[in-house]
Structures are given as structure tokens and as C-alpha cells.
C-alpha positions as CSV (number, residue, x, y, z in Angstrom):
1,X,67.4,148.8,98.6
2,X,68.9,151.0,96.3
3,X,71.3,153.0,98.8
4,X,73.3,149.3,99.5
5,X,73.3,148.5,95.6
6,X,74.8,151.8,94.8
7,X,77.4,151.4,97.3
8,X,77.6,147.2,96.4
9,X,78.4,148.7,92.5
10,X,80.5,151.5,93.2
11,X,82.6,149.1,95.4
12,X,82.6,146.7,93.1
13,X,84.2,149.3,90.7
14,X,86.3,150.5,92.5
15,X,87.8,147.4,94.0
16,X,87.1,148.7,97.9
17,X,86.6,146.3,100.2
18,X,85.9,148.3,103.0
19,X,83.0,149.9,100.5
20,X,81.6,146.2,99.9
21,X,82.0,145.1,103.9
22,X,79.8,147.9,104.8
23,X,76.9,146.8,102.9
24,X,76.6,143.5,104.4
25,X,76.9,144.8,108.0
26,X,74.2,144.9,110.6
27,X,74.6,147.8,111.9
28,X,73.7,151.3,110.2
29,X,75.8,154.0,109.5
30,X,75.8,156.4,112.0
31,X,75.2,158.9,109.5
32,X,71.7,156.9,107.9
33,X,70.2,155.1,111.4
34,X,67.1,153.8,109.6
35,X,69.2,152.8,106.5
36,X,68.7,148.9,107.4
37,X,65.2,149.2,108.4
38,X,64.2,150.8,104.7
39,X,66.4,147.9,103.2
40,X,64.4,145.3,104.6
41,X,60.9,147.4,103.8
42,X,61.5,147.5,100.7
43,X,61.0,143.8,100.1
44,X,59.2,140.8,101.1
45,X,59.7,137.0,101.7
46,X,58.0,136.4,98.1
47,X,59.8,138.5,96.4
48,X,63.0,139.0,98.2
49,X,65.3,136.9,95.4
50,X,63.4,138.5,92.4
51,X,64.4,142.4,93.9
52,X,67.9,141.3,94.9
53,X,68.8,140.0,91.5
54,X,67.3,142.5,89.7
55,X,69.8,145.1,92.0
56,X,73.0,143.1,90.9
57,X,72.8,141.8,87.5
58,X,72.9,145.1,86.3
59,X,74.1,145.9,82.4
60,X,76.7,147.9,84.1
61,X,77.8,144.6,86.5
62,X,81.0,143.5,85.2
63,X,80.4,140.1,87.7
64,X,80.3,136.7,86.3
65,X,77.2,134.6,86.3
66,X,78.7,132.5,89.4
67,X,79.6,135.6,91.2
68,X,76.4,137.0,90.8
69,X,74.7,134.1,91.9
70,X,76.9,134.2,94.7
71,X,76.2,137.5,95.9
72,X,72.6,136.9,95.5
73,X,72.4,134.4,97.6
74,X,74.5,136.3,100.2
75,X,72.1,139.4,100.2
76,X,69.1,137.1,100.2
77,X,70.2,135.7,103.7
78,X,71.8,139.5,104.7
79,X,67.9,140.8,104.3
80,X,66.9,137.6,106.5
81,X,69.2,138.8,109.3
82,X,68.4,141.9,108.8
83,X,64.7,140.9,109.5
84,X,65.9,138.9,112.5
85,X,67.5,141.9,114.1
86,X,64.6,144.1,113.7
87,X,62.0,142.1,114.7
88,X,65.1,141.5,118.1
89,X,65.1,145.2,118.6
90,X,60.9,145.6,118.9
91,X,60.7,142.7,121.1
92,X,59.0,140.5,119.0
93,X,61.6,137.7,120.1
94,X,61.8,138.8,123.3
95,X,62.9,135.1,124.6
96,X,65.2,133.8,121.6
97,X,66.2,137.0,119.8
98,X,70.1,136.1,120.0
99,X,69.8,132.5,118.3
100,X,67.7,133.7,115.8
101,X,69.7,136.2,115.3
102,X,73.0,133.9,115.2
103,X,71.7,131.3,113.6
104,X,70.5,134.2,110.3
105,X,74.0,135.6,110.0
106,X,75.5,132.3,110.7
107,X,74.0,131.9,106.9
108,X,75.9,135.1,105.9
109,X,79.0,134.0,107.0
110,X,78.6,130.1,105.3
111,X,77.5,131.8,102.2
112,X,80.5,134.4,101.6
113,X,82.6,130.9,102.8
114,X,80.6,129.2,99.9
115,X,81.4,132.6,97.3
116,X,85.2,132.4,98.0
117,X,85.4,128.6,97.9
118,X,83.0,128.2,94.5
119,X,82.6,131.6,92.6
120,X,86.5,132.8,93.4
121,X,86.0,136.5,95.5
122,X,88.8,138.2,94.9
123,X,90.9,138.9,97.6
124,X,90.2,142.4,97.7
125,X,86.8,141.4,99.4
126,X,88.4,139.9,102.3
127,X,87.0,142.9,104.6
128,X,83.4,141.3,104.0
129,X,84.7,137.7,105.9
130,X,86.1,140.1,108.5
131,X,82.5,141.7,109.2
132,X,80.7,138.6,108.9
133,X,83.9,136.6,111.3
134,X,83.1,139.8,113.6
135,X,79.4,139.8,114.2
136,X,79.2,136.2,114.4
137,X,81.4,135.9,117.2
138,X,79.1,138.8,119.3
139,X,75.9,137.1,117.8
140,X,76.9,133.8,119.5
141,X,78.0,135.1,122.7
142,X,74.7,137.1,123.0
143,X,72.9,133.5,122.0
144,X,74.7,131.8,124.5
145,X,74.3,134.4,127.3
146,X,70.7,134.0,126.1
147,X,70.9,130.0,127.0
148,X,72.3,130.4,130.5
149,X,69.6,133.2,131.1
150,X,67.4,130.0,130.4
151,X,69.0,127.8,132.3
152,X,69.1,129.6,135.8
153,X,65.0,130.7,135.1
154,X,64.2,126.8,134.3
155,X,63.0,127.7,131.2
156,X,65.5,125.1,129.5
157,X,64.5,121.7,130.5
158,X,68.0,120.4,131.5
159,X,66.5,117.2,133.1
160,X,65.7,115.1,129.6
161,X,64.1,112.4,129.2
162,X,66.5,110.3,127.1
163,X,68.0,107.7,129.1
164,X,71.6,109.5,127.7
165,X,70.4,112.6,129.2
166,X,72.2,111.9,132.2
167,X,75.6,111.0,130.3
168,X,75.7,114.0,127.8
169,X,73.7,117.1,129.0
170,X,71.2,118.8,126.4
171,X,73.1,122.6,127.0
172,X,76.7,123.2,127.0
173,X,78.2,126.0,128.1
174,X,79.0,128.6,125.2
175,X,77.8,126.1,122.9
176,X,76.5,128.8,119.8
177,X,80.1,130.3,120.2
178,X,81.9,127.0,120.3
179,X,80.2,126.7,116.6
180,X,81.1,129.8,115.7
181,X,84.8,129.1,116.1
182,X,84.4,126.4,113.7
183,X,82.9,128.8,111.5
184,X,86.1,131.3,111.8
185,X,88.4,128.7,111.6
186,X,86.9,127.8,108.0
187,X,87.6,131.3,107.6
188,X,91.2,130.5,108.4
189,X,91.3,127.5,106.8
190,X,90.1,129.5,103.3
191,X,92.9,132.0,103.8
192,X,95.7,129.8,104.6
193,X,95.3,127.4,101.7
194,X,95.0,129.8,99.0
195,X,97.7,128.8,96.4
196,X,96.9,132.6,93.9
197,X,99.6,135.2,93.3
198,X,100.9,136.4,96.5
199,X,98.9,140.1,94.8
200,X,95.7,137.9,94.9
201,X,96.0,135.9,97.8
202,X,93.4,135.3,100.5
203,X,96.8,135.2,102.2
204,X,96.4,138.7,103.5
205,X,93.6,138.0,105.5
206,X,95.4,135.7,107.7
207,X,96.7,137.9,110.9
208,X,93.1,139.2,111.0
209,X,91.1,135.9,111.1
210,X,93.7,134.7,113.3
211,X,93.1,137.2,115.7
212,X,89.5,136.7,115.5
213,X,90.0,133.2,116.5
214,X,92.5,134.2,119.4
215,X,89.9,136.1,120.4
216,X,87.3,133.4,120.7
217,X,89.5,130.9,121.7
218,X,90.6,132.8,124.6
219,X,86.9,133.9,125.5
220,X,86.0,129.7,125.0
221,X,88.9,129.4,127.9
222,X,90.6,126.6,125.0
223,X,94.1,128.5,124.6
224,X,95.5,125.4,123.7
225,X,93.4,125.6,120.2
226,X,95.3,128.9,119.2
227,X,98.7,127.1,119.4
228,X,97.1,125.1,115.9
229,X,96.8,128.1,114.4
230,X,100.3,129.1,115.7
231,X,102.0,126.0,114.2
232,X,99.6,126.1,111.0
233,X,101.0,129.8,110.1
234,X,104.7,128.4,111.1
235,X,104.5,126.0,108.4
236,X,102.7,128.2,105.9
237,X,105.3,131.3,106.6
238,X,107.3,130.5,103.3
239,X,104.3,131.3,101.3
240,X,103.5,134.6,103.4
241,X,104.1,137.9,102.9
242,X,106.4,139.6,105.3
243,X,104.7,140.5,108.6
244,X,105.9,144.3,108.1
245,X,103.5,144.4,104.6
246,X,100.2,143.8,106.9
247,X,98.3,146.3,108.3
248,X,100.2,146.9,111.6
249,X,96.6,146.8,113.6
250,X,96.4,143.5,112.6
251,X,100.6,142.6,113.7
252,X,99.9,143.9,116.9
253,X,96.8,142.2,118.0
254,X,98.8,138.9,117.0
255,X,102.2,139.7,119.1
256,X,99.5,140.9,121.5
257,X,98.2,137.3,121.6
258,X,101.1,135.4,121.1
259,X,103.1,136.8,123.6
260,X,99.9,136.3,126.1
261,X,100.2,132.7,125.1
262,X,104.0,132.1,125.8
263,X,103.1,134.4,129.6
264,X,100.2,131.7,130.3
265,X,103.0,129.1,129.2
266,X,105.7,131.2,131.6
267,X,107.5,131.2,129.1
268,X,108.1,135.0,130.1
269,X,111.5,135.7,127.8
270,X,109.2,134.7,124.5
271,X,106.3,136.5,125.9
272,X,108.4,139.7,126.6
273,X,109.4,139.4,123.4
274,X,106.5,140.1,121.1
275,X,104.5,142.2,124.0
276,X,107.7,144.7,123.6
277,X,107.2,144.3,119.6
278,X,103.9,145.2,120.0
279,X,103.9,147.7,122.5
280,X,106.6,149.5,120.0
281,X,104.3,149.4,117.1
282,X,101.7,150.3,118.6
283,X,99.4,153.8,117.9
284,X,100.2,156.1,120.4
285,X,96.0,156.8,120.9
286,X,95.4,153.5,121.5
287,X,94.9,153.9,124.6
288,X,93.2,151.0,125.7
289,X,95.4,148.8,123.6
290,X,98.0,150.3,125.4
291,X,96.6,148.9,128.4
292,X,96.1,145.1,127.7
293,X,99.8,145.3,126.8
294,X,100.8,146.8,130.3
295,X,98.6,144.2,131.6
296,X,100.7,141.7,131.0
297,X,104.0,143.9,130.5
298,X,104.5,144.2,133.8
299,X,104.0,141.0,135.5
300,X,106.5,140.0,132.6
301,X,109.1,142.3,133.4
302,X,108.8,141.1,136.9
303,X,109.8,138.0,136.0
304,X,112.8,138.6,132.8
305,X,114.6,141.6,133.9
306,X,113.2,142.2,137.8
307,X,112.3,146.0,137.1
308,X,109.6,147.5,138.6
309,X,107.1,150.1,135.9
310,X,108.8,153.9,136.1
311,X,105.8,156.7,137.8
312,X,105.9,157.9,133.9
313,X,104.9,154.7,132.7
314,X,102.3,154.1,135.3
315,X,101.0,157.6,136.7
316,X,98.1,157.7,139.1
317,X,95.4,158.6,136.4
318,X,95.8,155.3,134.0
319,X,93.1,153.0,134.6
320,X,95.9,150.5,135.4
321,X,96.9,152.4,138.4
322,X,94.9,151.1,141.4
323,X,95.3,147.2,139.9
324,X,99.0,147.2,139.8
325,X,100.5,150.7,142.3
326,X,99.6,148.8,145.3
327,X,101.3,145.8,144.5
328,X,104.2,147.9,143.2
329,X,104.7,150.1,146.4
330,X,104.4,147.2,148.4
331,X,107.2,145.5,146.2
332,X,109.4,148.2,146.8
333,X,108.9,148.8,150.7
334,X,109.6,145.0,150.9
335,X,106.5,145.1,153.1
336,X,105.2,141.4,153.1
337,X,101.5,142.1,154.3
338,X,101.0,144.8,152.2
339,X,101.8,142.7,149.2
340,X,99.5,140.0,150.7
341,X,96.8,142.9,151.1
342,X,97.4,144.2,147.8
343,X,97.0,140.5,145.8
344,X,93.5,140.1,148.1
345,X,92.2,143.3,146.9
346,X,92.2,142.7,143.6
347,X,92.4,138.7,143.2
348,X,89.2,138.7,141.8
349,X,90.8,140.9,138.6
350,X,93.9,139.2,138.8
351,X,92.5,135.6,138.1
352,X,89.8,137.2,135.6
353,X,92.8,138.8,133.4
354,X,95.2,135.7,134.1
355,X,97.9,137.2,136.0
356,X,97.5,136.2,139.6
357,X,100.0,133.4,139.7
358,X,102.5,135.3,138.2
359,X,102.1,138.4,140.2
360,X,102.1,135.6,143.4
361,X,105.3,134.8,142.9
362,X,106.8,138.2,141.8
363,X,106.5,137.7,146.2
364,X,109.4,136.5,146.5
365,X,110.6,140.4,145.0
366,X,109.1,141.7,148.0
367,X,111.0,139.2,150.4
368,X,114.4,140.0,148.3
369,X,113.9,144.0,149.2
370,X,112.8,143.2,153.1
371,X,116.2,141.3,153.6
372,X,118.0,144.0,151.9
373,X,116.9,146.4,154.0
374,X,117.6,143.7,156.9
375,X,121.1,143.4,155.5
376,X,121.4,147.7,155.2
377,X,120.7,148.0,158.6
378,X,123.1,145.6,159.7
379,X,125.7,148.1,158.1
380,X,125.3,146.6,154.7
381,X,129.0,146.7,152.6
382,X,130.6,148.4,155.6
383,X,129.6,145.9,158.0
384,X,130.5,142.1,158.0
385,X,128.3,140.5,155.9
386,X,127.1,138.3,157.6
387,X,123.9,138.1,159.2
388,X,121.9,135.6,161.1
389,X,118.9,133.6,159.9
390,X,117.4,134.2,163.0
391,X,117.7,138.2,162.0
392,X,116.0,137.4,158.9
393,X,113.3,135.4,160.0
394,X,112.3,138.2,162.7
395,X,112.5,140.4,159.7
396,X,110.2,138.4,158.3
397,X,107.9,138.1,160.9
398,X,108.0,141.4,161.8
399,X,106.8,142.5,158.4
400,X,103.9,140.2,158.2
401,X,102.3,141.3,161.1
402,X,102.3,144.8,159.6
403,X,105.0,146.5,160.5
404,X,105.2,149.6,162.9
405,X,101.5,149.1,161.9
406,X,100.8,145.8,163.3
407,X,98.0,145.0,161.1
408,X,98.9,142.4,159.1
409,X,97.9,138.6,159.2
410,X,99.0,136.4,162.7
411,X,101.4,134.0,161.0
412,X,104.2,131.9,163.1
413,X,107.4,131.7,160.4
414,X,109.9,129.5,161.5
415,X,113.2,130.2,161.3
416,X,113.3,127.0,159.2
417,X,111.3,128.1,156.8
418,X,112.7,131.2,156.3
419,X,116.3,130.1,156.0
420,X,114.5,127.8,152.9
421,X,113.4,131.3,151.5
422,X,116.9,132.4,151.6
423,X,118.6,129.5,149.5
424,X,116.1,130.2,146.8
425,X,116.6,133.7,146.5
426,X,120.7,132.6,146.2
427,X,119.1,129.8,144.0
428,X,117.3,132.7,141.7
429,X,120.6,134.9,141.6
430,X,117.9,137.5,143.8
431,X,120.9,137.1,146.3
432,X,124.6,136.8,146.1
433,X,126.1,134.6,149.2
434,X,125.9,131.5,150.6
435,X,124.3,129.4,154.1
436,X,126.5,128.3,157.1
437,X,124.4,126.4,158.8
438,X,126.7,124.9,161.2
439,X,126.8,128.9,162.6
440,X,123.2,129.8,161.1
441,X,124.6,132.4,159.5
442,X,123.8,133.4,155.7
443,X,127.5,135.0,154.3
444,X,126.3,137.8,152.0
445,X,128.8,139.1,148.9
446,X,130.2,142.5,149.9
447,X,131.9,142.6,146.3
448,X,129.6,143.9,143.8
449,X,126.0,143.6,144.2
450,X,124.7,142.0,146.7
451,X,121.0,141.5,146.2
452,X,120.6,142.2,142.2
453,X,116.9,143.1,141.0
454,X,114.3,145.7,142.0
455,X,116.5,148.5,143.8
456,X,114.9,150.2,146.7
């Protein structure tokens, strides 16, 4: 035990909290792999509480007799966990490792709630909620992949026998992580409301429990619980610091997530909005941050200024590459069964990472640069201007059956229909002109530009 205590004291000293959050994490230093193991040896379920306060109520501790007791407690249930993991790694729970597991550090995690709440942490130990907000999010997801394992093998009994059984099932889904939220957001809760110094405030923890509720929320599929904390921090912003004095990991996870939030809403200008803020801030090796952000960049763009990524910004090697360059090329050859074959492809991605409606409409791109290239070939601002609905709807036709190619899907367009396509894209501003139907005709603008968006 004495290798954490020395590094519990000398952060304690020193006023790191990073220091203090690594010695209640459960996993070891890369450095020391068996550190963990030799903290938990060296003590026993008997005498546990009498080796643990003996460690912190040092003559050198400058800690009050509540703080003390506080930590106490905390390490207590730390070596508990501790025990729960170890025993999870040698297979001695080889059936209900993950909830033992949880349920341990869930005690961390109330206990350090319990310390800020009754023994007044300072703030400087905020890092410590942020490991134990951390781990007790991946502890419940691994207890609740644990449950469905059950489930599917019959080892849960999900009949009952309780005549309410049938009303209110014994397992719901992501149940442990469900309670883990209301966990974090106790965190959040403890951060938000603290009225110290702005110096001493809990305040500063706020973006990164935030996050870590954004990030559960999102996983729980209930992103209508992250607007709370949206409108909680809106009401609290008086009392904030400035969002450039936080860490700036922390600011762009939150524009990360809020401008998610307004794209889900399609509210695409807002979204734009703090995706471009983030994507500015944002460290230039964070690669794979860097990635989320296009993720949802691009189908944004799509939507707020109709530009297509530059090669630059997408190049064949990013991972992003064979999700969206199909889809793109496809946009800009105004082919319509590519597109279609493109969205297919990948559906299965698209609706994982939320973005297949919005990249189904950005269709209606595609059919904007097809009639272009309908409207060049029928001399374009040298020739009349006008062009006939049946023209289009060929057009059309042609290019979902493939092309030149021919291998695209057998579907009869009617003229009708596409003529309906047309007065949206004026409708959208994707086309500048107007419909005669008494001649069938659509009368395109040869005065400025006639089809404004993605150029081809």
C-alpha cells in the first residue's frame, strides 16, 4: 500500500489532482503492471480499515478529521474493487464479473459524491470524480453486455413468476448503465450548484461531466436527456467561467456534442455552428477527433452551404474515405443510381452513426447536378432556356437505370413526378426558373446562376 499513500500525500501537497486521480484508478500504470495487485495483497477484509487509516492520518497529513474520514472510506471501497477486478481477471467470476465489478466502484463513485457533498474536497480534486464518472460508465456497459449475454443463453429467467411479470419485465435493456447516468448526473448536479469562489468552484468541472453524460446519454439512445443539461448550464452561465478558461479538450467534446444534437434536431445552421468551433480548436493529432467531426461536417455542409468536401480535406487514405467518396462522386456526376448504390452500401454505418436521413436527402444534390448537365447539353446560357419536362424526366430515367451502364434499379418515373422534383428544387433555391405547364416546359434563368449549389 505504500506506493498509492506516497503518491495520495505528495498529491495532497502539492495540490495535483491528476496525482490524487491516479491513485484511485483501476488500472495500473503502465510503468508498475502489478502495482494494484500488491495494493490489495497487502491487506485483508479484517484489517483493511485499520491499514488504510493508519496510511492517511499521518503526523505529516495536513487533512481534517472529516476529510480523512472521507478518504478512508473511499480507499476502503477502492481496495474492494480492486479485489473485484482481480478476482474478474482470474476467472473466479467468470459469469457475473461486470456487476460485481460495477456495483464495487459504483461505491467509489457515491463515496467521493459523499466527500464533496459532506467533508468539502476542494476543487482541485475534481480529476478524481472524473476517473471514478469514467470507469463507471465502462463498468456498467460491460455489466450490462454481461446481462444480455444472459438473456440470449437463458441463463436469466425472463419468464417470472409474479403475476406483474408480464407487465414490467425483470431485465431492461442497459439497465446498470441507465443507473450509472444517475450517478454522473449527481456528479453534475454537485458541480453546478456549487456557490465557492469562482477560484474554488466545483464549477470547473462542469464541461467534463457534461460530456460524460453526453456520452451516456447518447450510448442510452435518450438524446433528449442531454438537452436538461443544455438548458441547466444556460441558466447557470452567469455564474461560469468563460468557456475559453477551460481546458479546450473539454470545449470541444461539448461543441462536438451540441452541434450533434442541433444536426439530429436538423437544425443544421446551429449544428454547423459549434462543429466548425470545434473543428477550429481542435489538436491537429487528434486524429480520430478529427474524424467524428467530419462525420457529421459533411452531411452538414450538405445541407447550409451545398458544398461538397475538397480531395484535401477528404483524401483517399482517411478512414472516412470509403463511407463518404462514393456518395460524394456520385453527388457530383449527378448519377442517381450510384447515389442510391452508394447509400445501400453503407446504410448499415449510416444509421449506426446517425446520418442516413440527412445524407438521403442531400439526393436531391444529385438530381440538381443531373438536370444541370440536362440543361448544359441543351446549350445551357447560349441556348433558350427552356427545356421540356419530358427532357428531364428521360434524364432522369435514364440515370437510374445506370447510365451508359445500364445497371441500375428498373424504376418507371413519370413525368409527373419528375416535374414535382423540379418545383422543389425552384422551391429550395437549388434552381432558378419557373414551370409552364400549359407548354410543359420548365423556363430556366439564363441571367446569373442558374442552378446554385454543388458545381460540377
Amino acid at each position: 500500500m505504500d506506493t498509492i499513500f506516497q503518491a495520495f500525500h505528495q498529491a495532497q501537497y502539492h495540490g495535483s489532482g491528476p496525482g490524487l486521480a491516479a491513485t484511485i484508478s483501476p488500472i495500473p500504470p503502465s510503468y508498475d503492471p502489478t502495482l494494484l495487485r500488491r495494493f490489495y495483497n497487502d491487506s485483508n477484509e479484517f484489517a483493511v480499515e485499520t491499514d488504510i487509516q493508519h496510511h492517511i492520518r499521518t503526523p505529516q497529513s495536513n487533512l481534517s478529521k472529516a476529510e480523512s474520514t472521507a478518504w478512508k472510506d473511499i480507499y476502503i471501497a477502492y481496495w474492494k474493487a480492486i479485489g473485484e477486478i482481480l478476482r474478474a481477471e482470474t476467472g473466479h467470476h467468470r459469469h457475473d464479473w461486470a456487476i460485481k465489478v460495477y456495483e464495487a466502484w459504483k461505491e467509489v463513485a457515491n463515496l467521493l459524491i459523499r466527500g464533496y457533498s459532506h467533508a468539502s474536497f476542494g476543487a482541485w480534486t475534481m480529476p478524481c470524480l472524473y476517473t471514478a464518472g469514467k470507469y463507471l460508465r465502462i463498468f456498467a456497459i460491460k455489466a450490462d453486455e454481461e446481462q444480455a449475454i444472459k438473456v440470449r443463453t437463458g441463463e436469466l429467467d425472463m419468464e417470472g413468476d409474479a403475476l406483474g411479470d408480464d407487465i414490467m419485465p425483470v431485465f431492461e435493456k442497459n439497465a446498470w448503465l441507465e443507473d450509472a447516468a444517475r450517478v454522473i448526473n449527481r456528479v453534475f448536479t454537485l458541480c453546478i450548484s456549487d456557490r465557492a469562489p469562482i477560484e474554488e468552484s466545483r464549477k470547473w468541472g462542469l464541461y467534463h461531466t457534461t460530456n460524460l453524460l453526453f456520452k451516456t446519454y447518447f450510448k442510452l439512445n435518450s438524446i433528449s436527456l442531454s438537452k436538461n443539461c443544455l438548458r441547466a448550464l444556460e441558466a447557470a452561465r452567469a455564474d461560469m467561467p468563460p468557456m475559453e478558461a477551460f481546458p479546450r479538450s473539454h470545449i470541444v467534446t461539448f461543441k462536438y456534442y451540441v452541434g450533434v444534437i442541433h444536426f439530429l434536431d436538423e437544425e443544421y445552421h446551429r449544428a454547423e455552428e459549434h462543429l466548425t468551433s470545434a473543428w477550429q480548436i481542435c489538436h491537429k493529432s487528434a486524429h480520430r477527433n478529427k474524424e467524428l467531426l467530419l462525420t457529421y461536417l459533411i452531411p452538414t455542409h450538405l445541407h447550409t452551404s451545398l458544398t461538397l468536401p475538397s480531395p484535401t480535406l477528404l483524401p483517399p487514405t482517411s478512414p472516412l474515405s470509403p463511407l463518404f467518396t462514393p456518395l460524394l462522386h456520385a453527388l457530383r456526376l449527378g448519377s442517381l443510381s450510384a447515389f442510391t448504390a452508394a447509400l445501400l452500401a453503407n446504410e448499415h454505418i449510416y444509421v449506426t452513426r446517425r446520418i442516413y436521413l440527412s445524407l438521403e436527402r442531400a439526393r436531391e444534390l444529385c438530381l440538381r447536378n443531373l438536370l444541370r448537365k440536362i440543361w448544359l447539353l441543351q446549350g445551357g446560357k447560349e441556348g433558350s432556356g427552356r427545356v421540356k419536362v419530358a427532357m428531364f424526366a428521360e434524364g432522369v430515367r435514364w440515370s437510374l437505370r445506370g447510365g451508359e451502364n445500364g445497371v441500375g434499379e428498373e424504376e418507371r418515373v413519370e413525368d409527373e413526378e419528375v416535374e414535382c422534383w423540379v418545383a422543389n428544387l425552384i422551391y429550395r433555391g437549388l434552381l432558378k426558373g419557373y414551370i409552364s405547364h400549359e407548354h410543359g416546359t420548365v423556363v430556366i434563368n439564363r441571367k446569373g446562376e442558374a442552378f446554385p449549389g454543388t458545381g460540377v
